[in-house]
C-alpha positions, 0 to 999 in steps of 0.5 A: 448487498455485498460488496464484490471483490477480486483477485489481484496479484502483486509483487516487489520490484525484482519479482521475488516476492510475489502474493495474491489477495482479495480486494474490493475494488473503491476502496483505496485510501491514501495515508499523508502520515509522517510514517508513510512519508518515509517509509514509502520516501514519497509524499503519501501512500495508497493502500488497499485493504486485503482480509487476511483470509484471502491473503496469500504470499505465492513466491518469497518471504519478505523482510519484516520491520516492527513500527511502534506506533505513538499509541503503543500498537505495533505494525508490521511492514514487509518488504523485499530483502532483495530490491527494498519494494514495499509490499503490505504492512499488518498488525505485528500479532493475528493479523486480520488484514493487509494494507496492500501497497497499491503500486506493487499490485498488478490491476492497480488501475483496475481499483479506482481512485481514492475513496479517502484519505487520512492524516491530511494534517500531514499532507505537503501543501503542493499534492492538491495543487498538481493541475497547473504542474507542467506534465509529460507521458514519460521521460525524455 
């Protein structure tokens, strides 16, 4: 049986870049890598993937940096010139997914939780422990 997918859209902060993608909805996972750290200047990122096929940019062209990884593979992150959003990362040749950001996509809480996570060894040892973290649904 396939999986169903759905559309999502999504945009940088400013609006000016702004897609469309094919995702499937359960399978977002989080990276607790030292990259993602600092690239997103958060404790992790959640992605989702998108098949390259149902990608497409709708507005914008965003900037393009090229991380070389340890292993020598190269990935592309793209975010917008304007606001600094990050918006997907991909293989830097013949692309055939993106790794959408999660918070710059529209029906993000459409999604689900988490069905993963990589790179734990690199996870800060307070993200589990955020239950007994006094909370408030804005700020004052």
């Amino acid at each position: 049986m396939a999986e169903s997918t759905i559309r999502v859209e999504g945009h940088c902060h400013c609006g000016a870049i702004a897609y469309e993608a094919q995702v499937t909805p359960g399978t977002v996972r989080v990276c607790h890598c030292d990259d993602c750290q600092r690239l997103t200047g958060s404790a992790f990122r959640a992605n989702i993937a998108a098949p390259a096929a149902g990608f497409r940019l709708l507005r914008g062209e965003p900037r393009r940096y090229v991380k070389t990884a340890d292993s020598g593979a190269r990935r592309v992150h793209a975010f917008c010139g304007d606001c600094g959003g990050p918006v997907y990362a991909c293989a830097e040749v013949d692309p055939q997914s993106y790794s959408l950001r999660l918070g710059a996509l529209d029906r993000r809480r459409e999604l689900g939780p988490p069905m993963g996570q990589v790179w734990t060894k690199r996870r800060l040892a307070w993200v589990c422990d955020l239950a007994d973290v006094p909370e408030m649904e804005t700020q004052p």
